[in-house]
C-alpha positions as CSV (number, residue, x, y, z in Angstrom):
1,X,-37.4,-143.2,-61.2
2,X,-34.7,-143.6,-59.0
3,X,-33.0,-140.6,-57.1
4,X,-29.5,-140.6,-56.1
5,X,-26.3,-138.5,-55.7
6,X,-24.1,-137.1,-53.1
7,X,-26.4,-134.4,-51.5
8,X,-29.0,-137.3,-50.7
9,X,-28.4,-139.1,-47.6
10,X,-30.8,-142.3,-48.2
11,X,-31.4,-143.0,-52.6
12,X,-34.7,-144.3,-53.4
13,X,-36.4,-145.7,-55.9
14,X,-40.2,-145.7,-57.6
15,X,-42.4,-146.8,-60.0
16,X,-45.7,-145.8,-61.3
17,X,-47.9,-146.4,-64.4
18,X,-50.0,-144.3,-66.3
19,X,-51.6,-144.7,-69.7
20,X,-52.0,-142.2,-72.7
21,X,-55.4,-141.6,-74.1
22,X,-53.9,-142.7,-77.4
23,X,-51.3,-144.6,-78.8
24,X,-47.8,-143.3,-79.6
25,X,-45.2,-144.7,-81.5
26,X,-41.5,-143.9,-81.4
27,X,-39.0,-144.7,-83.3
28,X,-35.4,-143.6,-83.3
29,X,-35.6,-139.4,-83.6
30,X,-39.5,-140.3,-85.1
31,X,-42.9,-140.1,-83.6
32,X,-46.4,-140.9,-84.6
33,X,-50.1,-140.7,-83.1
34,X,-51.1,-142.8,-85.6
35,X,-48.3,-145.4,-87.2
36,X,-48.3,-144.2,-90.7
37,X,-47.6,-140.1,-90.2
38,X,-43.9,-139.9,-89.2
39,X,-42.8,-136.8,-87.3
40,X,-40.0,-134.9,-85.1
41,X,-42.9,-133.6,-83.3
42,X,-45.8,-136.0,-82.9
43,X,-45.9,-134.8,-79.0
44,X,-44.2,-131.7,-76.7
45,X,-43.4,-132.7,-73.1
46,X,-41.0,-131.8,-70.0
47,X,-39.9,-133.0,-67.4
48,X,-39.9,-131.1,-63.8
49,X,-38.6,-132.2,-60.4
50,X,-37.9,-130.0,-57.2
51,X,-38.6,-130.1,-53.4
52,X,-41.7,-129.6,-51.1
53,X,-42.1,-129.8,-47.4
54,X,-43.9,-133.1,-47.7
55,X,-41.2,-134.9,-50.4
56,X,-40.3,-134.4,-53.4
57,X,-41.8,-133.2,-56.5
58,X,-41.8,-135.1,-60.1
59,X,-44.1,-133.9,-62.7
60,X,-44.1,-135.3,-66.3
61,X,-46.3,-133.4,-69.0
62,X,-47.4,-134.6,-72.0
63,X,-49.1,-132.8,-74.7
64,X,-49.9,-132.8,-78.4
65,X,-48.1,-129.9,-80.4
66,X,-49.9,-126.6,-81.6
């Protein structure tokens, strides 16, 4: 993640890891849970940032569809 732009005064960067409790596969505009049952919609997520007294805020959701 890096954050940057003209309203901030020092840009940083991170890096974290996390791990899915399956495997995904992408590929192109396709996604599967599986590697053999292509989709548009294997997984829903979002991404949300904004600001907090103690730092910044990043938060990255993940789910499987309805």
């Amino acid at each position: 993640m890096t954050v940057k732009g003209p309203l901030i005064v020092n840009p940083g960067e991170a890096t974290t890891r996390i791990q899915l409790t399956q495997s995904l596969y992408l590929y192109k505009e396709w996604s599967s849970l599986d590697g053999r049952n292509w989709t548009h919609q294997a997984f829903q997520g979002r991404v949300a940032i904004g600001l907090a007294p103690q730092g910044g805020i990043v938060e990255v959701f993940v789910n499987r569809p309805d």
